[in-house]
C-alpha positions in Angstrom: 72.8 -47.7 60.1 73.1 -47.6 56.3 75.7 -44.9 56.2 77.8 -47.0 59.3 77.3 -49.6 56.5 78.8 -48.0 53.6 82.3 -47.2 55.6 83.2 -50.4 55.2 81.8 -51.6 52.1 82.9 -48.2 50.1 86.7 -48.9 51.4 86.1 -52.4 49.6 85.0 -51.0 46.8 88.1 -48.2 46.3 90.4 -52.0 46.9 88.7 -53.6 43.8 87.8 -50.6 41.6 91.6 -49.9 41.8 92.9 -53.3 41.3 90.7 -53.4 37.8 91.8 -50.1 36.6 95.6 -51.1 37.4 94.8 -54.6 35.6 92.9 -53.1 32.7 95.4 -50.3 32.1 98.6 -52.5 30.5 95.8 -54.5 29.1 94.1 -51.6 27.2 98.3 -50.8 26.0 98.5 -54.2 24.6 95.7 -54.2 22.5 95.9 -51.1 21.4 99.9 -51.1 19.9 99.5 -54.8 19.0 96.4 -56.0 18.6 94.7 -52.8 17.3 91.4 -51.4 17.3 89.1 -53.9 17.8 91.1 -55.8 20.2 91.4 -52.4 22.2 87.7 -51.8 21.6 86.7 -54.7 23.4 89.5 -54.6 26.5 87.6 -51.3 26.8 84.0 -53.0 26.8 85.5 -55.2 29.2 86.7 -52.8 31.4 83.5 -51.0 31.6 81.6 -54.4 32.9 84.0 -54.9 35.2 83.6 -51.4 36.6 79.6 -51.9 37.0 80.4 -55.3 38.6 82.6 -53.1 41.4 79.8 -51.0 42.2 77.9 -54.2 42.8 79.8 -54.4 46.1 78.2 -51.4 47.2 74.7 -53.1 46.5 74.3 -51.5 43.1 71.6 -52.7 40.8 71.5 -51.2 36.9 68.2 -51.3 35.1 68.7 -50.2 31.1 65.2 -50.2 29.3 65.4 -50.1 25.6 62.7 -50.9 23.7 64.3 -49.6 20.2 66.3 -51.5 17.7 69.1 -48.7 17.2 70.9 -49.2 13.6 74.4 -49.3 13.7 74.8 -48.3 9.9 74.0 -44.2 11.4 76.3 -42.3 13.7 75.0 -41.7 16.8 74.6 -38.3 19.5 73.6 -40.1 22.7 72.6 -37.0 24.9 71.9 -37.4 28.1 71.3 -36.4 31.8 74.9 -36.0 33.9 74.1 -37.1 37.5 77.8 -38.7 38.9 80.4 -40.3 37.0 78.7 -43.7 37.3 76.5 -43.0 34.3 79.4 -43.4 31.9 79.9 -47.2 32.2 76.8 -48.1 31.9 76.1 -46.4 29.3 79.1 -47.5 27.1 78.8 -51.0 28.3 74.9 -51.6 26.7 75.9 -49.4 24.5 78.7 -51.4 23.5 77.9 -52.4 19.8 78.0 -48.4 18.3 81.6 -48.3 19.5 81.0 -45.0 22.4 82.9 -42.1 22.7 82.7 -39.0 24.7 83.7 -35.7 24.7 85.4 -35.0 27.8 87.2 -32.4 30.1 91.2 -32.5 29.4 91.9 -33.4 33.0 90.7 -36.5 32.7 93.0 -37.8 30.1 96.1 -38.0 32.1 96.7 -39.4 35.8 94.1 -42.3 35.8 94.7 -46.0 35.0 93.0 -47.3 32.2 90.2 -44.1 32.1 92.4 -42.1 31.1 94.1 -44.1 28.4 91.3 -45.1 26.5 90.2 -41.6 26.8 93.2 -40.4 24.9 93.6 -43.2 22.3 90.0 -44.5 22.0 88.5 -42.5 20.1 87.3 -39.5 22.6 88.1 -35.6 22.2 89.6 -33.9 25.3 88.3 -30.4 25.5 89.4 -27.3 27.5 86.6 -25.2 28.9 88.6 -22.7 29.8 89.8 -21.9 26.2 86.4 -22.4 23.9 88.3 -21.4 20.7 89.9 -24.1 21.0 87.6 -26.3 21.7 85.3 -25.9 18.9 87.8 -27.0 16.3 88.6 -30.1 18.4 84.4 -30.7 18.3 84.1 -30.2 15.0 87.1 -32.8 13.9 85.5 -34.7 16.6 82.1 -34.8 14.8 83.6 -35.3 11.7 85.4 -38.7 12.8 81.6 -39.6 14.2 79.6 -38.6 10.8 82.7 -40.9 9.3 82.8 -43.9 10.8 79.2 -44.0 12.2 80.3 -44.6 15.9 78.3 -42.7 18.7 79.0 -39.7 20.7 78.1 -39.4 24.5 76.9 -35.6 25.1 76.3 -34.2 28.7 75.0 -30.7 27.6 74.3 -29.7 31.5 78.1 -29.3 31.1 78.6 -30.7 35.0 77.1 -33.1 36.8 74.0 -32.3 38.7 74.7 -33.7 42.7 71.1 -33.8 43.7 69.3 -35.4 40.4 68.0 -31.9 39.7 68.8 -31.4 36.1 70.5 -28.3 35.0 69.8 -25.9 32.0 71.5 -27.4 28.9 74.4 -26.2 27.5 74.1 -26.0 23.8 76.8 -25.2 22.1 78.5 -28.2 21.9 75.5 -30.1 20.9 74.8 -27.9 17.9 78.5 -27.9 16.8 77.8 -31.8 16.5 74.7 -31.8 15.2 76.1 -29.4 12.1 79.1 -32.1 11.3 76.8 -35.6 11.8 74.0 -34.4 9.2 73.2 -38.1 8.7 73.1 -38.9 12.4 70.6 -39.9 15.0 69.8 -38.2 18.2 69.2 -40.9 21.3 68.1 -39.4 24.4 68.9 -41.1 27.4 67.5 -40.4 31.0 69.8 -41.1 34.2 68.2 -41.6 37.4 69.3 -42.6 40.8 73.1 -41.8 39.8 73.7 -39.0 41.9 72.9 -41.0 44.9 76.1 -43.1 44.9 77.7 -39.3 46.6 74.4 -38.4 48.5 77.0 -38.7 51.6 79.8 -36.9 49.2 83.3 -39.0 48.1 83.7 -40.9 51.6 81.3 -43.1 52.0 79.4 -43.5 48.9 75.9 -44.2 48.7 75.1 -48.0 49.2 71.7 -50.1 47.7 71.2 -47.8 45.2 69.3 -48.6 41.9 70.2 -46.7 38.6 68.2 -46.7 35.9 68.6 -45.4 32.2 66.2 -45.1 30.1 66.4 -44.7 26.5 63.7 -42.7 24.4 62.8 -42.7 20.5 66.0 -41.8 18.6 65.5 -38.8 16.5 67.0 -38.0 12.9 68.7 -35.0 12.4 67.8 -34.4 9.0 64.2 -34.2 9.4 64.5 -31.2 11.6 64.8 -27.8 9.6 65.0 -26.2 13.0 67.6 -27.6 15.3 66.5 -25.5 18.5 63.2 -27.0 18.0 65.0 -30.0 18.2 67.2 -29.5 20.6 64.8 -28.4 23.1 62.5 -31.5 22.0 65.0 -32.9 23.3 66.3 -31.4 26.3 62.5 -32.0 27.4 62.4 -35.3 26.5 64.9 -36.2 28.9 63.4 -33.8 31.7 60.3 -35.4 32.2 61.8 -38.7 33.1 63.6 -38.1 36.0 62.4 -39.0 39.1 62.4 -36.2 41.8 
């Protein structure tokens, strides 16, 4: 009954999610060769509650439990669990205030409304996996322009998403590239659960009811940590434990 449901409801949902990207997209261009920065910042906070507010017509609920006080005078390395797609608006939505980027795959930045402009003017590095010697240098500038203006960085270091919640090995790499150029940064792990279930059925019909849940745990300075694999792994664990099987 609850897939015969989501049939109908997930065909509403594709109507309104593409209506806001269409809407947002010329919005996002305005703001950004006019307005400027800020302006375009906050078409692009915007954006991402109106995205969450989509998935409500599927019978999403979001839960974000923070009990820290995260300065905005540090950079930041949000890294986090990948289950679907749908972590990344919520995240940069309550995240809003340290001004979230993400280091993404290059096929994203063209041939979507809106998603892909911000990704290519906001702020975000496009990498190509297939061709790491390029990609470092793009990671490193990319860490650099973090450490600079104190932003934050989103960091999925499974490297893919994970389609059944189970979390895979971390990828870490990229992570320690950025951890080398933000010396001055904080690490904020973040927990995704229930995410994955909004494709439990695959693209058509998406998972309906569902309730995702981030969880943020106690930010970690770099600087204290002479060894960074401790660290990392600290980490990596950190994030593990809290999500639900």
């Amino acid at each position: 009954m609850e897939k015969l449901l989501a049939y109908p409801l997930t065909v509403l949902y594709f109507i309104v999610f593409g209506l806001t990207l269409i809407v947002f997209h010329p919005l996002q261009w305005f703001c950004f060769n006019v307005l400027g920065y800020q302006a375009h910042k906050k078409s692009v906070d915007a954006l991402q509650f109106s995205l969450m507010r989509c998935l409500n017509v599927l019978g999403t609920r979001f839960s974000w439990n923070n009990p820290y006080d995260i300065t905005t005078d540090k950079p930041l390395l949000i890294v986090s669990n990948h289950q679907s797609m749908y972590d990344i608006s919520p995240i940069m939505w309550y995240m809003r205030k340290h001004h979230v980027k993400f280091v993404a795959k290059k096929e994203l930045g063209k041939g979507i409304p809106s998603v892909s402009y911000n990704l290519r003017h906001g702020g975000s590095v496009l990498i190509d996996r297939d061709k790491p010697r390029q990609a470092f240098p793009a990671m490193m500038a990319f860490a650099e322009y973090i450490e600079n203006t104190k932003r934050a960085a989103v960091i999925f270091p499974e490297g893919t998403r994970s389609k059944d919640g189970v979390p895979k090995p971390f990828r870490t790499r990229g992570l320690e590239i950025m951890m080398k150029k933000t010396p001055s940064a904080l690490i904020v792990p973040v927990t995704v659960n229930n995410s994955w279930k909004m494709l439990k059925y695959g693209k058509f019909p998406m998972g309906i009811g569902n309730h995702m849940t981030f969880t943020v745990h106690k930010p970690l300075e770099i600087a204290t940590f002479t060894d960074k694999q401790a660290l990392i792994q600290q980490v990596e664990q950190t994030i593990i434990e809290a999500i639900e099987h």
